[in-house]
C-alpha positions in Angstrom: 4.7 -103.5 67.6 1.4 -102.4 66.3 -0.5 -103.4 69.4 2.1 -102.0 71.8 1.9 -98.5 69.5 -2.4 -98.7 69.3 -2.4 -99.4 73.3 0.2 -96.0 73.4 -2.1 -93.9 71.4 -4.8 -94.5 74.0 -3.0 -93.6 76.8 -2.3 -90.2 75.2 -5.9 -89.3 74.5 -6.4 -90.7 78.0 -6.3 -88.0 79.8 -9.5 -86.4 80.3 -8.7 -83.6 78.4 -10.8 -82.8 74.6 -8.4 -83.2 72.1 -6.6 -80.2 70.0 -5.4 -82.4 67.4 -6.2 -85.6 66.0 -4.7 -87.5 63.3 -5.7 -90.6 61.8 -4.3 -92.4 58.9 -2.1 -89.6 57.5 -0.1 -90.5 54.1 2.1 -88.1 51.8 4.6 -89.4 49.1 6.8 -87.1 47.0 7.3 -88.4 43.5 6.3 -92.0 44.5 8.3 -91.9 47.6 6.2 -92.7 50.8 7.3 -89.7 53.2 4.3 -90.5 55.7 3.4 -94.4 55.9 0.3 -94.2 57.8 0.3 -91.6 60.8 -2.4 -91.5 64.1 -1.5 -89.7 66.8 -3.8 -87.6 69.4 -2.8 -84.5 70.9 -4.9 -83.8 73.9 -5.5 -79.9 74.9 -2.6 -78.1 76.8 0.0 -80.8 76.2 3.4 -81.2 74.8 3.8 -83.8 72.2 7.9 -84.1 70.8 8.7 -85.7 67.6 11.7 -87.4 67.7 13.6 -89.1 65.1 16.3 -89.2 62.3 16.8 -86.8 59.8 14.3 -88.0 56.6 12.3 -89.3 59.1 8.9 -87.6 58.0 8.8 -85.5 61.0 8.7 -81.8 59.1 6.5 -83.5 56.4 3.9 -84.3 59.6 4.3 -81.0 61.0 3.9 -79.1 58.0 -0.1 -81.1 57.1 -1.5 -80.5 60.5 -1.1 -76.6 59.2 -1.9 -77.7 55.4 1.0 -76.4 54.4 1.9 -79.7 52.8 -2.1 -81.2 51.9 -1.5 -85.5 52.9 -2.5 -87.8 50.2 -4.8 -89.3 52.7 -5.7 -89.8 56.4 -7.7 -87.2 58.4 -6.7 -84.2 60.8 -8.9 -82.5 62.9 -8.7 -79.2 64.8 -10.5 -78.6 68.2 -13.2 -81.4 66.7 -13.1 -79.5 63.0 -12.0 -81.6 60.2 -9.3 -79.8 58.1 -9.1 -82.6 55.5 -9.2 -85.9 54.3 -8.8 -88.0 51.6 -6.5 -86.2 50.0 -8.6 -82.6 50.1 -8.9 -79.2 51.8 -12.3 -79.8 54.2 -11.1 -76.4 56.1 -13.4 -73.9 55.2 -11.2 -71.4 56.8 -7.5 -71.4 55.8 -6.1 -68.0 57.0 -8.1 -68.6 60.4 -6.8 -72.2 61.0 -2.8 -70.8 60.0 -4.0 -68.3 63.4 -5.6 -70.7 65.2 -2.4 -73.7 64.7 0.8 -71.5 64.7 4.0 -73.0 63.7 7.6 -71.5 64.2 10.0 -72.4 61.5 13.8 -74.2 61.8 14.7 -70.8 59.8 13.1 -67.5 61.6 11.4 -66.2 58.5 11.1 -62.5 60.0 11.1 -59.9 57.4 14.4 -58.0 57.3 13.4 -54.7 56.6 10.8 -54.4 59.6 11.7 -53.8 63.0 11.2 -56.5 65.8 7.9 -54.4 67.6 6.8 -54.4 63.1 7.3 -58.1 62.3 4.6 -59.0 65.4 2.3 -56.0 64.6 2.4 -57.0 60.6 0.9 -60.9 61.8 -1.5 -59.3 63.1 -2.6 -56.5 61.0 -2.3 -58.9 57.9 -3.6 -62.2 59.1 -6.4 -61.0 61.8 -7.5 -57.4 61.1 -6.4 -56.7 64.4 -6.3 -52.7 64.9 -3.1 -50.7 64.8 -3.2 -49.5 68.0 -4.0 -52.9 70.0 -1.5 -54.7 67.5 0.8 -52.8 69.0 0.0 -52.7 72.2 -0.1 -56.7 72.3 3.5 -56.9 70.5 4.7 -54.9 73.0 3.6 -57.1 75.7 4.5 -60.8 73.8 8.4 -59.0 73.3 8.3 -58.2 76.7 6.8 -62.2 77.4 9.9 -63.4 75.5 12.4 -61.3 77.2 13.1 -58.6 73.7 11.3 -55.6 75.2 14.9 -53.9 75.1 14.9 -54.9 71.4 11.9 -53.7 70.3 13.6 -51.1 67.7 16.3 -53.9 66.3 16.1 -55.3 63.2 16.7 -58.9 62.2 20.3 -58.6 61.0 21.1 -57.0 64.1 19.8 -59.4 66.6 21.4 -62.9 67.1 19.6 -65.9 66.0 18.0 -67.1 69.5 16.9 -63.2 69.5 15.5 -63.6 66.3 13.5 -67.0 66.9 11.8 -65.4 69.7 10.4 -62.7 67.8 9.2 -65.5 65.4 7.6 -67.2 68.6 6.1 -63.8 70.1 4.9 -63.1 66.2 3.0 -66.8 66.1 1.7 -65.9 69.9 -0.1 -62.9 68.7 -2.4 -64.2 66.6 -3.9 -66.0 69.6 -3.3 -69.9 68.7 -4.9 -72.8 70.6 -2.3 -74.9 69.1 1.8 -74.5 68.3 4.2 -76.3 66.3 7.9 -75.8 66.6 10.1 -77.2 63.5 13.1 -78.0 65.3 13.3 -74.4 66.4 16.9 -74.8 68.3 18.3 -76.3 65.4 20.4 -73.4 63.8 21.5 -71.6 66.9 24.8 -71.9 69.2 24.4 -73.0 72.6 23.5 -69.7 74.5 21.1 -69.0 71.9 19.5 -72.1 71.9 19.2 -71.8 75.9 17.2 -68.4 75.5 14.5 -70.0 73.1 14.0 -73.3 75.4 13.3 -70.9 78.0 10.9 -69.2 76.5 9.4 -73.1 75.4 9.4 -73.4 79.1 7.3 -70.6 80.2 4.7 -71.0 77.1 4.6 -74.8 78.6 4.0 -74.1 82.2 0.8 -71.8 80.8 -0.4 -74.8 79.6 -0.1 -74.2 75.6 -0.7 -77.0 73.8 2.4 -77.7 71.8 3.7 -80.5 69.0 7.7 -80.0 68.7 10.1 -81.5 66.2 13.5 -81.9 68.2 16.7 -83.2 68.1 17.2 -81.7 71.8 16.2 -85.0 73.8 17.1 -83.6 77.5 14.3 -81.0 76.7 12.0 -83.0 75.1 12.6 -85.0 78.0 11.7 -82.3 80.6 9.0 -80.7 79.2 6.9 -83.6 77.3 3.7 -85.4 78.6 4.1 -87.3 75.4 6.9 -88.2 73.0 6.8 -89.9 69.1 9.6 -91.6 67.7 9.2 -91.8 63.9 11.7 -93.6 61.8 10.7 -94.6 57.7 7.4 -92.5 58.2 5.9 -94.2 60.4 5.4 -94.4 64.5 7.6 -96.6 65.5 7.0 -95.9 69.1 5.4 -93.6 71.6 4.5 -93.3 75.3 5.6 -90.8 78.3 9.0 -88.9 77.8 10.3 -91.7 81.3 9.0 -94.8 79.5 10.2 -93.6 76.1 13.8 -92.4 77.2 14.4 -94.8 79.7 12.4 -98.0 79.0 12.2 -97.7 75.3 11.0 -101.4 73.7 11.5 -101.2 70.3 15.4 -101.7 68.2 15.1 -98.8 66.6 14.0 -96.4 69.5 16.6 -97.6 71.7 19.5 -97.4 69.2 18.4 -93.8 68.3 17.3 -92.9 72.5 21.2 -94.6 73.3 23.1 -92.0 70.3 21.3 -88.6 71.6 19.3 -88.3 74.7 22.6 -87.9 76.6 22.9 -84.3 77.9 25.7 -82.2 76.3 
């Protein structure tokens, strides 16, 4: 399996393109508990990588180091060819400019409830990038408008649906101009209308070529929209290739029990 998985990796950085992410070696454990076993995976520019895998897997933990939200024990991520860290310590010499730079858009929206849709985008960018009042809200008008809430502008969180609200949270990550974004299962507490408005918007933000790493238990979209997709089971990479060879050729037990329970449409 290791050979098969090392041969994989290549074919993903293999495409001509410089690399937005690269991670090599990654390790966490929680309380002794090995949550990442060992974790290399390239992301090449303006492609969509999806994590697959069971619950417990170590697919948030990932997701939450190439941000340093969670700092791995050991291992090394880089950035557009900047290392962020490694061996177990904080190399970024920018935090607050790699958060703008490597978005990420949580399972729960994470809006705050007393600010308006239109004030939750302007306050990213006020906040995190000194952007002035006037063009922050100039550009949060035009990223609600991207995600279809240019009618909502005025609502607050508690009165707009969840799918409503998670687009908000992806126009809010949008305007702080990233070169990279992660999605944390982002479907995963909405009904199914809802859910179809926000892989939509995943959609459009793919066909304009953002370079995107998704956690997803939604296999017909990872499907449709992935040039590359991970299956992690125990922590580690059990197996990864192209979303066909993945879904419809997968090689290994594991990835073909877990392919053969979800990646049938509802």
């Amino acid at each position: 399996m290791a050979d098969a998985t090392t041969e994989a990796a290549r074919g993903a950085a293999g495409t001509g393109k410089p690399l937005a992410v690269k991670i090599a070696g990654l390790r966490k454990s929680f309380d002794g508990r090995t949550v990442l076993g060992g974790i290399d995976l390239d992301v090449p520019a303006g492609k969509i990588v999806s994590i697959i895998g069971q619950s417990g897997g170590g697919k948030t933990t990932l997701m939450r180091c190439v941000n340093l939200l969670e700092l791995p024990d050991g291992g090394t991520i880089t950035i557009n060819g900047e290392p962020i860290c490694g061996n177990g310590a904080v190399t970024c010499k920018d935090l607050p400019k790699l958060r703008q730079r490597v978005g990420m858009v949580f399972q729960r929206f994470n809006l705050f409830p007393h600010l308006t849709a239109v004030e939750n985008v302007i306050l990213a960018q006020m906040h995190a990038a000194s952007v002035p009042e006037r063009e922050a809200v100039e550009r949060a008008v035009k990223l609600l408008t991207r995600v279809g809430l240019a009618h909502r502008a005025m609502a607050y969180p508690d009165q707009m649906s969840g799918g409503e609200q998670q687009r908000v949270a992806i126009a809010r990550a949008l305007a702080l101009g990233p070169t990279v974004l992660l999605f944390d299962e982002p479907t995963s507490a909405l009904d199914p209308e809802s859910t179809g408005e926000v892989l939509t918007v995943m959609r459009e933000l793919a066909k304009d070529g953002m370079t995107m790493i998704l956690v997803t238990h939604e296999l017909p979209f990872a499907r449709e929209v992935s040039d590359w997709v991970v299956f992690i089971d125990g922590g580690r990479i059990v197996e990864q290739g192209t979303a066909a060879d993945l879904f419809d050729h997968p090689r290994e037990a594991r990835t073909i029990a877990y392919v053969s329970r979800h990646a049938a449409p509802a």
